[in-house]
VOVEX-439196 format. One record per residue (C-alpha): residue number from 1; residue in three letters; x, y, z negated. Coordinates in steps of 0.02 Angstrom, whole numbers. Layout:
! residues N
REC  num  residu    east   north      up
REC  NUM     Ala       X       Y       Z
...
This chain:
! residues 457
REC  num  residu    east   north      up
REC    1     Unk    1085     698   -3508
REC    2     Unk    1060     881   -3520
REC    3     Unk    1193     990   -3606
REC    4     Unk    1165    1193   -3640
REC    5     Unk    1343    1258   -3703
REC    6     Unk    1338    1403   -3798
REC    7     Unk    1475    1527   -3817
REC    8     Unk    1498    1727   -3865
REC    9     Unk    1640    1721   -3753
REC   10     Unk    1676    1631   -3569
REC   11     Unk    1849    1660   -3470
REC   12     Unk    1863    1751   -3346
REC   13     Unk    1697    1843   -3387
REC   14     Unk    1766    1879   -3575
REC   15     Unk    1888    1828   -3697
REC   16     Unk    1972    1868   -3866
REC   17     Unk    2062    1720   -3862
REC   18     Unk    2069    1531   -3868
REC   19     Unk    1871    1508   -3869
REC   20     Unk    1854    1609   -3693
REC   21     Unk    1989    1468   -3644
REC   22     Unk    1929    1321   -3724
REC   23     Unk    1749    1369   -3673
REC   24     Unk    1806    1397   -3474
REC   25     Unk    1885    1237   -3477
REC   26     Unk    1789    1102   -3570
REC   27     Unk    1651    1123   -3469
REC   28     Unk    1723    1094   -3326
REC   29     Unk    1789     914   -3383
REC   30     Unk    1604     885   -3463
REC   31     Unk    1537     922   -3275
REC   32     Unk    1592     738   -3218
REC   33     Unk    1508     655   -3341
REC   34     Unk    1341     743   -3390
REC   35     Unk    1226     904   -3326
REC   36     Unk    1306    1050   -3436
REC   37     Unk    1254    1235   -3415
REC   38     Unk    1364    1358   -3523
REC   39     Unk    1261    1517   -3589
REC   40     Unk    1351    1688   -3645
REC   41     Unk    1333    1845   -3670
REC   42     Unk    1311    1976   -3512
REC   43     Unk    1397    2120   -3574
REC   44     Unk    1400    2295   -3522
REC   45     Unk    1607    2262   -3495
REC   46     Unk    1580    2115   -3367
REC   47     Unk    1591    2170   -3181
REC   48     Unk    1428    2109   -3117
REC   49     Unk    1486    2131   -2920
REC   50     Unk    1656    2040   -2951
REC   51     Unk    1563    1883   -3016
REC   52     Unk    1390    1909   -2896
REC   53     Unk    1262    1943   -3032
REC   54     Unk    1163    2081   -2956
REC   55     Unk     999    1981   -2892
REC   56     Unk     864    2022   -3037
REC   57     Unk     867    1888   -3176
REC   58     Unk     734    1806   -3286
REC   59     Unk     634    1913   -3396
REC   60     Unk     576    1829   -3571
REC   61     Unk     516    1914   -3727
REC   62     Unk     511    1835   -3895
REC   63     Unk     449    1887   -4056
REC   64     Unk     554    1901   -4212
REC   65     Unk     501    1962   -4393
REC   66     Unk     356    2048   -4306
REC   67     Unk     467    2146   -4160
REC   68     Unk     480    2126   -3989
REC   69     Unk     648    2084   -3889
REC   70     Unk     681    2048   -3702
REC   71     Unk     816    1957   -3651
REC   72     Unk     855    1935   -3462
REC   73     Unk     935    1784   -3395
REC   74     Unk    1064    1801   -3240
REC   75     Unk    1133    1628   -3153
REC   76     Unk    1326    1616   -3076
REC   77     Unk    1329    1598   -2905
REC   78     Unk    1521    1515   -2946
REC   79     Unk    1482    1417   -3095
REC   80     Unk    1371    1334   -3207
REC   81     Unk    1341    1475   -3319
REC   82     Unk    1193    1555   -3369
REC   83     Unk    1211    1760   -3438
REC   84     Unk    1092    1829   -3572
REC   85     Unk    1055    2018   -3564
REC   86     Unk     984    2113   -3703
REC   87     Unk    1038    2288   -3755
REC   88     Unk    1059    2266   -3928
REC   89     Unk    1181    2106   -3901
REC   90     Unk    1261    2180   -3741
REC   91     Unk    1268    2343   -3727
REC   92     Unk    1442    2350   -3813
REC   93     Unk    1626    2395   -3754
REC   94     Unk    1723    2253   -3839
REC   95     Unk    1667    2080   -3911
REC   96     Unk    1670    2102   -4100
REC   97     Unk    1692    2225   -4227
REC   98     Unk    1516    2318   -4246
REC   99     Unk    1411    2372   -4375
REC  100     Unk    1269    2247   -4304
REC  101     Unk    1344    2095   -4270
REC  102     Unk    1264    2017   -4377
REC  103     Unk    1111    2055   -4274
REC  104     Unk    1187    2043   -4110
REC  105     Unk    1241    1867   -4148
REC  106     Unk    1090    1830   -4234
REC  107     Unk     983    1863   -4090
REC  108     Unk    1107    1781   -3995
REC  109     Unk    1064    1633   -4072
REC  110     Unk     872    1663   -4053
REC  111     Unk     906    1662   -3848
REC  112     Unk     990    1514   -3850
REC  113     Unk     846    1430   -3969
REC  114     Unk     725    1486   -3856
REC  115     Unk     817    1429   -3687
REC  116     Unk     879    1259   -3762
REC  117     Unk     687    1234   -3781
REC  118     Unk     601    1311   -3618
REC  119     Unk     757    1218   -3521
REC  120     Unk     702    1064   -3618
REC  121     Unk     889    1002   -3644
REC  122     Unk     967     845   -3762
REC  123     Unk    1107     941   -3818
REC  124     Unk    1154    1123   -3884
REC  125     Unk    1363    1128   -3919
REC  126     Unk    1386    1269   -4023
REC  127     Unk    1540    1364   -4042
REC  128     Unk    1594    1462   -4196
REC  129     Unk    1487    1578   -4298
REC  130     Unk    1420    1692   -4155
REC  131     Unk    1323    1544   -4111
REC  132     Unk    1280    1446   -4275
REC  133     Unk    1114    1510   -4324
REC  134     Unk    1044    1390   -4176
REC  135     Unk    1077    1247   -4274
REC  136     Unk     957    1291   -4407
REC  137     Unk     830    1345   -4299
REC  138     Unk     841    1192   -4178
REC  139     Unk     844    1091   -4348
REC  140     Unk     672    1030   -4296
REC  141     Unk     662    1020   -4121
REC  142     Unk     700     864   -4056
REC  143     Unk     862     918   -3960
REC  144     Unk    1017     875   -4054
REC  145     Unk    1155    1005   -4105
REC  146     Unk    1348     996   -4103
REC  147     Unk    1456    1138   -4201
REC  148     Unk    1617    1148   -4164
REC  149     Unk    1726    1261   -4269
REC  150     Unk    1867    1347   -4187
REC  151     Unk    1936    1429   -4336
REC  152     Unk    1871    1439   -4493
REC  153     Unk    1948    1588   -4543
REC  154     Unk    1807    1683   -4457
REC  155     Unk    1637    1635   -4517
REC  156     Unk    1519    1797   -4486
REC  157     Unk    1468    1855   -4662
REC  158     Unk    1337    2004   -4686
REC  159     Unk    1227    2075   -4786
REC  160     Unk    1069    1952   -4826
REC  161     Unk     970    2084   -4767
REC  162     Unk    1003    2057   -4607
REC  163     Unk     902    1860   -4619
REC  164     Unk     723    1948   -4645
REC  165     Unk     773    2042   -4464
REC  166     Unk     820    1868   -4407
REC  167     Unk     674    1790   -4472
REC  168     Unk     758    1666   -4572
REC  169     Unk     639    1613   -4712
REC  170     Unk     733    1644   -4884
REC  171     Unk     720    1467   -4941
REC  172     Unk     882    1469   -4817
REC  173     Unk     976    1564   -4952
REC  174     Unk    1049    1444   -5055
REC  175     Unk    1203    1363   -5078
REC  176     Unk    1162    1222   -4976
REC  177     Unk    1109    1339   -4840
REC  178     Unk    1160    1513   -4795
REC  179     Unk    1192    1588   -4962
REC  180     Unk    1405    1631   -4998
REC  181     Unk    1423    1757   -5133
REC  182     Unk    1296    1818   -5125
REC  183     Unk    1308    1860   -4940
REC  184     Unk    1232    1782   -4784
REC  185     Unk    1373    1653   -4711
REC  186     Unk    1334    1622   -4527
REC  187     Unk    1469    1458   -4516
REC  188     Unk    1357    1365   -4658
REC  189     Unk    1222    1377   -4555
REC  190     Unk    1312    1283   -4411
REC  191     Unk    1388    1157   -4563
REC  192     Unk    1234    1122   -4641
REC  193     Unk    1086    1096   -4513
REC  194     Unk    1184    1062   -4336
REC  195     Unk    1173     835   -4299
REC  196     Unk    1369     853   -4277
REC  197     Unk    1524     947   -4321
REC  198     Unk    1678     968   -4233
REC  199     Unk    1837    1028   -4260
REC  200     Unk    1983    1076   -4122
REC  201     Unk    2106     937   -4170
REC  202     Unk    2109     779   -4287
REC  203     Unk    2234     870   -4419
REC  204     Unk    2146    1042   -4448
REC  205     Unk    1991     943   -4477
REC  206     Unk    2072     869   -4634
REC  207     Unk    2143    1021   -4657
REC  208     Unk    1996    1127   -4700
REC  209     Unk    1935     984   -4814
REC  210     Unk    2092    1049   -4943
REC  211     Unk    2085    1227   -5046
REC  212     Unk    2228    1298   -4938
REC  213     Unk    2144    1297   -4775
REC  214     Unk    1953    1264   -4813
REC  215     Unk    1941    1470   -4818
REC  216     Unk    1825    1427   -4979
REC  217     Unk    1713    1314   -4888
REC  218     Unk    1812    1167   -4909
REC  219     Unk    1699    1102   -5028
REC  220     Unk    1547    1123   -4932
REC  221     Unk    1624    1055   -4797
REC  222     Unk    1657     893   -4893
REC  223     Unk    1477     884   -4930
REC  224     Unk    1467     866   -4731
REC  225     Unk    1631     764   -4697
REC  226     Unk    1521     594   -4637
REC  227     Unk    1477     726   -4470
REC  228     Unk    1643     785   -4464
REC  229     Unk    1774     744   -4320
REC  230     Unk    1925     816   -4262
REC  231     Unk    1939     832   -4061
REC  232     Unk    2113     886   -4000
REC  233     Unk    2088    1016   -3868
REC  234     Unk    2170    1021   -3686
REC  235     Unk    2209    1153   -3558
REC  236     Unk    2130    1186   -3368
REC  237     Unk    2288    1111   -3276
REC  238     Unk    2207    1192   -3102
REC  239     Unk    2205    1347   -3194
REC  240     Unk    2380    1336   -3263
REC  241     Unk    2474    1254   -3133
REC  242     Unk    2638    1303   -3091
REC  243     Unk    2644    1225   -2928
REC  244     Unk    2517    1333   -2862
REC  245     Unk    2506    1457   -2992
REC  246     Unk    2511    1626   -2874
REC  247     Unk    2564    1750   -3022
REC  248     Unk    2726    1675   -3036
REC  249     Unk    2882    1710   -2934
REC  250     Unk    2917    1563   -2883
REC  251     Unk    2805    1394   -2876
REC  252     Unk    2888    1246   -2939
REC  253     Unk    2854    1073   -3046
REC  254     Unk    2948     933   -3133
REC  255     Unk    3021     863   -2967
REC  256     Unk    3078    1035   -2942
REC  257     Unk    3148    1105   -3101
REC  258     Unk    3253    1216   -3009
REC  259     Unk    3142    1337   -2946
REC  260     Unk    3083    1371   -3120
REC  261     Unk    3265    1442   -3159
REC  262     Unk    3208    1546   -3005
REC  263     Unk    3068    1633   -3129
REC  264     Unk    3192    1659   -3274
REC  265     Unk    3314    1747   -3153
REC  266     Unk    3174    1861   -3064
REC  267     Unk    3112    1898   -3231
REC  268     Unk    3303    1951   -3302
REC  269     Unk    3309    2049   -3164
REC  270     Unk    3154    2152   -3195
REC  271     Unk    3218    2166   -3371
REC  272     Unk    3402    2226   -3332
REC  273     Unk    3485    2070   -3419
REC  274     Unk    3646    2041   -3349
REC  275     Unk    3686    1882   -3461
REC  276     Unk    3553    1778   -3355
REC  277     Unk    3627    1614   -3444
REC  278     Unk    3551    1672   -3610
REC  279     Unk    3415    1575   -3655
REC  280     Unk    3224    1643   -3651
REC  281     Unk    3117    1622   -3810
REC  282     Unk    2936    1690   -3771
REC  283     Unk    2806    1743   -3894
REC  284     Unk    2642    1770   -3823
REC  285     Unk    2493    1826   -3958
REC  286     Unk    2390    1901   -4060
REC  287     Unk    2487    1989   -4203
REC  288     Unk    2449    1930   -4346
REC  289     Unk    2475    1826   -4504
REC  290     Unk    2391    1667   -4439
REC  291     Unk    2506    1668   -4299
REC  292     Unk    2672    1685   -4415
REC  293     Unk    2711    1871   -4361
REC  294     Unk    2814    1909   -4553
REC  295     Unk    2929    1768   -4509
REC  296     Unk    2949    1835   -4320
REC  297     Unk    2986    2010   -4393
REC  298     Unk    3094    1934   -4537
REC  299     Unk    3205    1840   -4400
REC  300     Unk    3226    1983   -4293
REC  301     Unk    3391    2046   -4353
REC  302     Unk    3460    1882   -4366
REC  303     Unk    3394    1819   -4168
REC  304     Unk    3466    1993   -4135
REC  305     Unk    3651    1918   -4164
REC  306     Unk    3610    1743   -4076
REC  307     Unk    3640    1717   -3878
REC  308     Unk    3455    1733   -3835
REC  309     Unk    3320    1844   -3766
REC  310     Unk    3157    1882   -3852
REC  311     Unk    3006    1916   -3777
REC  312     Unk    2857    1977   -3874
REC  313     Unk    2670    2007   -3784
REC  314     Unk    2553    2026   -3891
REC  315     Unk    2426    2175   -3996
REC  316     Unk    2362    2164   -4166
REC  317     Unk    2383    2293   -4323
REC  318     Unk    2439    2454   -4274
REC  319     Unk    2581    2437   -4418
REC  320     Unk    2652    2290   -4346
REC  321     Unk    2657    2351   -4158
REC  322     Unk    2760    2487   -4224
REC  323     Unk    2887    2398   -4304
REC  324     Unk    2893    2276   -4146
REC  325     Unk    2926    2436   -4045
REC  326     Unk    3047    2502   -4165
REC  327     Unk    3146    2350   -4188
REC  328     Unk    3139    2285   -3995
REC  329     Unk    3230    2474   -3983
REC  330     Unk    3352    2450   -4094
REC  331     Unk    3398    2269   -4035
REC  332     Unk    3461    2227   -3863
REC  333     Unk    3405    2059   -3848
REC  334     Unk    3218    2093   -3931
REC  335     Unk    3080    2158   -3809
REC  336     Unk    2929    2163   -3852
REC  337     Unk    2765    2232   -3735
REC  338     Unk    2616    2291   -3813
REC  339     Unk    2442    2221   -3765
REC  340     Unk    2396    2055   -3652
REC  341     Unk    2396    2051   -3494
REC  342     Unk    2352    1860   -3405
REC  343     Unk    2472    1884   -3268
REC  344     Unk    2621    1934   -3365
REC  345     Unk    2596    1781   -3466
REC  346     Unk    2597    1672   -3323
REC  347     Unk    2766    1744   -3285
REC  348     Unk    2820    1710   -3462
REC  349     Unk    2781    1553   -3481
REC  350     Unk    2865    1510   -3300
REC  351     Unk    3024    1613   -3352
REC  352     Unk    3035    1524   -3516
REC  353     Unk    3150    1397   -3597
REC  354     Unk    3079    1397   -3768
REC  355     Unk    2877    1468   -3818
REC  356     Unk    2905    1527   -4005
REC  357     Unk    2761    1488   -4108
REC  358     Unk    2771    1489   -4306
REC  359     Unk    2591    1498   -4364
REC  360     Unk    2550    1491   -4524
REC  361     Unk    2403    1400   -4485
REC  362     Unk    2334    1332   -4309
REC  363     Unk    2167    1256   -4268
REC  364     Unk    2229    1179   -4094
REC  365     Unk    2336    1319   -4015
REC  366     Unk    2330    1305   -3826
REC  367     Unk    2503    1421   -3787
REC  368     Unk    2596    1241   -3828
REC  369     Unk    2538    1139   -3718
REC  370     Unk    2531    1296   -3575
REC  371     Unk    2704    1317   -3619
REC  372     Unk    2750    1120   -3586
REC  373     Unk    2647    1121   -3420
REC  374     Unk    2767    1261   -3353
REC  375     Unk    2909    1179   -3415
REC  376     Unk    2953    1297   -3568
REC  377     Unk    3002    1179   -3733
REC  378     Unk    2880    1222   -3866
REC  379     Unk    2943    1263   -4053
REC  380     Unk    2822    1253   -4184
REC  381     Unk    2772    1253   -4355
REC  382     Unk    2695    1088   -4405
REC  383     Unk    2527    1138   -4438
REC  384     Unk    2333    1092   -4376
REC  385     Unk    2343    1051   -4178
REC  386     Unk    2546    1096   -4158
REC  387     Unk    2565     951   -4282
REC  388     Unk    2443     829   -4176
REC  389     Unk    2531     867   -4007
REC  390     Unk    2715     937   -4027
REC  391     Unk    2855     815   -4085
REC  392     Unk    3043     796   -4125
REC  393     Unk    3138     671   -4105
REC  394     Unk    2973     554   -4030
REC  395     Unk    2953     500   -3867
REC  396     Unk    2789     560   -3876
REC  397     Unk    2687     719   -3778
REC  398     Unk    2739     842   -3797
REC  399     Unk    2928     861   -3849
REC  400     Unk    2984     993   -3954
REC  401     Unk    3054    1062   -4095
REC  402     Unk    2959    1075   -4254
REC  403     Unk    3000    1159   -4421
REC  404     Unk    2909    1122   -4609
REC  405     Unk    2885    1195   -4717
REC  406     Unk    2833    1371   -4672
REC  407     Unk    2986    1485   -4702
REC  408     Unk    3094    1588   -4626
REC  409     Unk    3252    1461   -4664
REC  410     Unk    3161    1336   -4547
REC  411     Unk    3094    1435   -4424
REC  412     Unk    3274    1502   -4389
REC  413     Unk    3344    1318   -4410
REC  414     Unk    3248    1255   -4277
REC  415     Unk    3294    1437   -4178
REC  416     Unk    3480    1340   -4183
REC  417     Unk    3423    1178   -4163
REC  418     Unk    3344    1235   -3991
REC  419     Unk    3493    1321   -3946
REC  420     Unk    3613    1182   -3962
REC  421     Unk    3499    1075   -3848
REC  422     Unk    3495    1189   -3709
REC  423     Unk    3664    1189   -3706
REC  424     Unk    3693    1021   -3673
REC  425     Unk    3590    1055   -3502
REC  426     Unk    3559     871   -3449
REC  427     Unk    3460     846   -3612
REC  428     Unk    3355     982   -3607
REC  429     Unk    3300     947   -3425
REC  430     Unk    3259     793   -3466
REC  431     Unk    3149     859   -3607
REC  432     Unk    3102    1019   -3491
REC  433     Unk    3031     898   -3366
REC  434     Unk    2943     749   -3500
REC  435     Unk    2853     878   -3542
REC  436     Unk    2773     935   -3374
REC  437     Unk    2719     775   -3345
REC  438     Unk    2615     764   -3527
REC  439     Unk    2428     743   -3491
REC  440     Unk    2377     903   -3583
REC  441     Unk    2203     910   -3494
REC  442     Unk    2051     916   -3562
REC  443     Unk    2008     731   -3494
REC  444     Unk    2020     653   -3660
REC  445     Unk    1957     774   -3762
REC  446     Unk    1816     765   -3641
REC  447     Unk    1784     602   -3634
REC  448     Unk    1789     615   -3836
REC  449     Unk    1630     725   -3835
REC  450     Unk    1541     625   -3723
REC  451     Unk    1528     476   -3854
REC  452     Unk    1462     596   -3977
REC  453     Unk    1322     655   -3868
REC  454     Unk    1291     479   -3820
REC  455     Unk    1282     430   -4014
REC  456     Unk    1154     567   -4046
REC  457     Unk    1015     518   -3919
């Protein structure tokens, strides 16, 4: 079996976010089970020296709507990853956010068409909208598709214009294709024509069935609910291993919990916090509503009186870094560092007792079960993936605390409920360590995919 994995973003070459993690990762676990090659965008950003992509690469043309494009093809000497070049996709100094994504990601979706077919493969796994045009233009080829959706919340809407560019023929432009008020709607196409639809874990794929989270496709997506099936994600555990984990202070696992406490007091240190007994709540994130930011903000004056340190990494609005740096200024105990750095978060998550993660909403979320590999106790909002893999009061993977509904009032009253378990020290341990031995890999989630390949050929 052949498998061409498409993605607009790959770590380490790029990466927004989860998708550059989950598309890294599951790959890797696919590798023992079937031939996969990943494709992605080359762009301008990527260092082609660091990751040996000088040698000249693959020239193709193809025609669309009458005009020319060339795309060049560059292989990995490291991994299993092929990189698409073409100036009008690449030639860009961050991922998103242009005037022309719409064509970008269009043609995007042309390359991989085009490749799927010359590379004569079984499978194309899409990812999100940047790839979802494929589906309807592999529709009838005879490789299958797979979509899965990351987050709904993003779904690449434009201008129709944009599909006579593309080529797609306007009998597309319906409500049972492309058509969403009157706008072109990217994510329908991957709905409506790919063999297969996945979601990142079993509860935000009933999720986005309901009005609340179906981000007004919910309805179309019930049209499509007999292809639907929700796939809990997993983590690279060589990747984020504290044992050998070389950004970290100190190396350590669950046989030696000790020399995590190592991490927390290296990190105090570096921070000028005296009170090294306090302990460590770590936020690590993009800033903004999905990820529960108002009820962070709201809490801040009250965590500001508790015996704990806060700290925030993360960038989002410009309105909310400011009042992060205003308030982290006024409060002692509240730090919060602007932008993401990988590194640092290593360190974080090594250093910390408790990740804080209140999201209003939450496809998978991967900082969780990071956060339990390196021994940190996870506190969540019970929502999408959180919901399918942190638990209270269950001896089940991973342990944690978990607040519901979504409010400020239960977001704090797990904040206490965390704090009165690590004081009794023995019990937290023995949570602390539980939870470094969960199996948050992406074996299963792997292994998951493979029987929906298998059922489509």
């Amino acid at each position: 079996m052949k498998v061409l994995f498409a993605s607009s973003e790959i770590y380490p070459y790029s990466k927004s976010g989860g998708l550059g993690d989950v598309a890294h990762s599951l790959p890797l676990a696919l590798k023992e089970q079937c031939r996969i090659i990943s494709i992605t965008p080359l762009y301008r950003f990527i260092d082609r020296k660091k990751f040996r992509l000088n040698s000249p690469g693959t020239v193709c043309t193809m025609s669309i709507a009458g005009k020319s494009y060339t795309y060049e093809l560059f292989r990995s000497e490291e991994s299993d990853t092929l990189f698409v070049y073409n100036d009008v996709l690449c030639e860009s100094e961050a991922l998103y956010g242009y005037d022309n994504d719409a064509l970008r990601f269009g043609l995007f979706s042309h390359i991989i068409a085009d490749v799927a077919r010359k590379m004569k493969v079984d499978i194309v796994h899409l990812n999100d909208w940047h790839t979802a045009l494929a589906a309807l233009l592999l529709k009838d080829d005879r490789v299958k598709t797979v979509f899965t959706i990351h987050n709904l919340a993003y779904q690449g809407i434009f201008d129709k214009k944009v599909l006579k560019k593309l080529a797609i023929d306007k009998k597309y432009f319906t409500m049972e294709g492309l058509e969403f008020y009157g706008k072109a709607n990217f994510m329908k196409a991957g709905i409506a024509y790919s063999d297969k639809i996945t979601t990142v874990s079993p509860t935000y794929a009933k999720e986005i069935l309901t009005e609340a989270y179906g981000c007004g496709l919910d309805g179309f997506l019930k049209k499509h609910k007999k292809k639907l099936k929700g796939i809990l994600n997993g983590i690279d555990t060589t990747f984020f291993n504290p044992q050998r984990d070389s950004t970290i202070y100190v190396n350590f696992d669950a046989a030696h919990i000790e020399n995590k406490v190592k991490n927390k007091k290296e990190y105090y240190k570096k921070l000028g916090i005296k009170k090294r007994e306090k302990p460590l709540f770590v936020f690590i994130g993009r800033l903004v509503e999905q990820k529960g930011i108002s009820i962070i903000i709201d809490l801040l004056k009250d965590l500001s009186m508790e015996p704990l340190e806060l700290v925030m990494l993360g960038e989002g609005e410009q309105e909310t870094e400011k009042k992060l740096s205003i308030l982290s200024g006024k409060y002692e105990n509240i730090h919060y560092i602007k932008g993401y750095d990988e590194a640092l978060s290593h360190r974080l998550y090594a250093a910390a007792d408790f990740l804080l993660m209140p999201s209003l909403f939450e496809p998978c979320g991967l900082n969780q079960m990071i956060a339990a590999h390196y021994g940190a106790v996870p506190l969540v909002h019970s929502t999408g993936g959180l919901k399918d893999s942190v638990f209270e009061g269950k001896k089940k993977c991973i342990q944690g605390l978990v607040f519901d509904p979504f409010s400020k009032k239960e977001c704090l009253a797990a904040i206490h409920r965390a704090l009165t378990l690590y004081r009794d020290k023995k019990a937290y341990i023995k949570i602390s360590t539980y939870d470094m031995q969960c199996d948050v890999s992406f074996n299963k989630s792997a292994k998951a995919y493979m029987k929906i390949y298998e059922a489509l050929l």
